[in-house]
C-alpha positions in Angstrom: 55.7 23.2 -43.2 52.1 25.5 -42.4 50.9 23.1 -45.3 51.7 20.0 -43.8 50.2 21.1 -40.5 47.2 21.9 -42.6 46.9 18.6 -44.0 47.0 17.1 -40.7 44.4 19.2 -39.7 42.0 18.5 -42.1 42.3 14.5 -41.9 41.9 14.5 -38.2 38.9 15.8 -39.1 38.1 14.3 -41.5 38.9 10.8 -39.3 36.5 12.7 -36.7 33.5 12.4 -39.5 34.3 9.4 -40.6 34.0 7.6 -37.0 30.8 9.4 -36.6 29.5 8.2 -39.9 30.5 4.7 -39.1 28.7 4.7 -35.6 25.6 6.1 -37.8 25.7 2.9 -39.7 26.0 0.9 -37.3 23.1 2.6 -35.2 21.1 1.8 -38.2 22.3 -2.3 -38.6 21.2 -2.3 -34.5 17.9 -0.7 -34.5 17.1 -1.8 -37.8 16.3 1.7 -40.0 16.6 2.3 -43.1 20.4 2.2 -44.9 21.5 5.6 -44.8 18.5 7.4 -42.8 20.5 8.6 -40.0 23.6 10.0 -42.1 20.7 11.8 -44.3 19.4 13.3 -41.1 22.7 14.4 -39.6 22.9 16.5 -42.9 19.5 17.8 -42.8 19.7 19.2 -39.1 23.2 20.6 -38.7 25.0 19.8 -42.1 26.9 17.4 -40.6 27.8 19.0 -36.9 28.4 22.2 -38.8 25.8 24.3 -37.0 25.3 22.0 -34.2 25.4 24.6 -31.8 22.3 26.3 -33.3 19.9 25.3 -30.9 16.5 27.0 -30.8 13.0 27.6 -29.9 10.5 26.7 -32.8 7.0 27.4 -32.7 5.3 24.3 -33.5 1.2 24.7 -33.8 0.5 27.7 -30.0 3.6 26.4 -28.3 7.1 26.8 -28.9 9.4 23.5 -28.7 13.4 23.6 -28.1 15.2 21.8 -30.2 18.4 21.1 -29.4 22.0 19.2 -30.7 23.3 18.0 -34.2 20.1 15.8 -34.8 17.7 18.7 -33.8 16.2 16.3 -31.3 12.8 17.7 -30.1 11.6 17.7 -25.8 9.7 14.3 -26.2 12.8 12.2 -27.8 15.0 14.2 -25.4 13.4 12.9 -22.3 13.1 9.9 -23.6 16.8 9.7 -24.0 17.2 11.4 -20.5 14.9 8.3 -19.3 17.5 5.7 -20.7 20.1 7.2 -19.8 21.9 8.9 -22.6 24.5 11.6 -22.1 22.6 14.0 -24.8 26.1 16.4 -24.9 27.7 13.9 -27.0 27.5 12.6 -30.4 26.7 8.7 -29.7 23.5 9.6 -27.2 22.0 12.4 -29.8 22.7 9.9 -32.4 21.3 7.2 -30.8 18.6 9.1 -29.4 17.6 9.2 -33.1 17.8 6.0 -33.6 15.2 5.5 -31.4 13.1 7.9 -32.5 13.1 6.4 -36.3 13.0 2.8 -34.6 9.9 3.9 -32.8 7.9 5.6 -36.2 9.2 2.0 -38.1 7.3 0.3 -35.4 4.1 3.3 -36.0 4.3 3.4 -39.7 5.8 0.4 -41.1 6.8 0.5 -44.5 6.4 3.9 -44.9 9.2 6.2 -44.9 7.5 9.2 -45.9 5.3 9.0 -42.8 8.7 8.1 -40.7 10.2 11.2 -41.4 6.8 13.2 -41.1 7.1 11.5 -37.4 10.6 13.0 -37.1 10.1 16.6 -38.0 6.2 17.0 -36.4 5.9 14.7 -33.6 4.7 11.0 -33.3 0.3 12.0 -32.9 0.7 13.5 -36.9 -1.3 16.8 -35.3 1.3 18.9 -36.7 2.0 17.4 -40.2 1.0 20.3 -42.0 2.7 21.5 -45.4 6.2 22.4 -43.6 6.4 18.6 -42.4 5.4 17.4 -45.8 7.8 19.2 -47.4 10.4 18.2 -45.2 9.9 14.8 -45.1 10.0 14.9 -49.3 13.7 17.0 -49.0 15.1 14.3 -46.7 13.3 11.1 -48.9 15.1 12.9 -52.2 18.3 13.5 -50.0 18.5 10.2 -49.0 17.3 8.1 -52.6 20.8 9.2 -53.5 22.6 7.6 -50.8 20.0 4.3 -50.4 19.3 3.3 -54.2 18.2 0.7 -53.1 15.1 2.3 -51.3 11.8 1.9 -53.2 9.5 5.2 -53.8 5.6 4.1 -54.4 4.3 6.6 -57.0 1.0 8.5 -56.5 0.4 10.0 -53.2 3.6 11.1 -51.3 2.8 8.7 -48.2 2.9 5.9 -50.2 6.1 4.7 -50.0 7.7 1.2 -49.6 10.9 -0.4 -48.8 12.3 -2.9 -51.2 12.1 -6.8 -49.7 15.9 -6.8 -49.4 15.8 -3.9 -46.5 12.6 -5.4 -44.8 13.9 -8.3 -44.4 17.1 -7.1 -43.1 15.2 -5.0 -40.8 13.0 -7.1 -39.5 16.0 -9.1 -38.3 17.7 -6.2 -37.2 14.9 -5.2 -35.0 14.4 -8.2 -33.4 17.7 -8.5 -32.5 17.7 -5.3 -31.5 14.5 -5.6 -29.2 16.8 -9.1 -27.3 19.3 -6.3 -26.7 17.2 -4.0 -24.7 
């Protein structure tokens, strides 16, 4: 009978993951970001919620920055979020807080999601894209070629990297539709 209440256990949370994994996708159809960018993310920062209350002060170039929630969402996404309104304590307005955040680098570096996720971990001017950044954004592009195939790696220099026609098209759409909504 322990076992059973076991089981239980682990498929509410399970369930628990898997709503949170759907509202990732479909953060991604609405905003238009690349398949499987935000689920790649939500494993990078806090291994899936795991460690989500391991917020902390990072020294980024003189100054330290707080980072804060399951995305690791730096103080210039959060007050943007704050701006629009988002309740930052839950899931849906961290996750869609970084949604925004990879909507706005699309917009910045289209086409190149190498430069996308530099924007992510060092900030949107590119000051701070030093070696750290670089080989961030490479650990997150591997991490997430395994769950997007589909996604198209330019060789040569690391920056150089495309999306296939299929998901620029789709985002392009996806965008625009998402732009009518707010």
């Amino acid at each position: 009978e322990m076992r059973a209440a076991a089981v239980d256990s682990s498929d509410s949370v399970l369930s628990g993951m898997t709503d949170q994994l759907k509202t990732l996708d479909a953060l991604e159809v609405k905003y238009g970001l690349v398949k499987g960018i935000l689920r790649t993310l939500y494993r990078q920062e806090s291994s899936f919620g795991k460690t989500a209350g391991l917020d902390y002060r990072k020294v980024q170039g003189k100054r330290p920055t707080e980072i804060m929630g399951v995305f690791q969402i730096g103080p210039e996404v959060e007050k943007r979020a704050k701006d629009l309104g988002f309740n930052l304590k839950t899931f849906f307005g961290q996750a869609t807080a970084a949604a925004l955040e990879l909507q706005d680098a699309m917009r910045r570096r289209p086409n190149n999601v190498f430069d996308q996720l530099q924007q992510w971990h060092g900030g949107a001017g590119g000051k701070l894209w030093g070696a750290e950044t670089q080989k961030y954004a490479q650990e997150v592009l591997q991490n997430l070629k395994a769950i997007n195939p589909e996604l198209v790696i330019a060789t040569g220099n690391q920056d150089a990297l495309t999306q296939s026609a299929t998901a620029l098209a789709g985002a392009s759409t996806n965008l625009t539709q998402a732009q009518s909504e707010l």
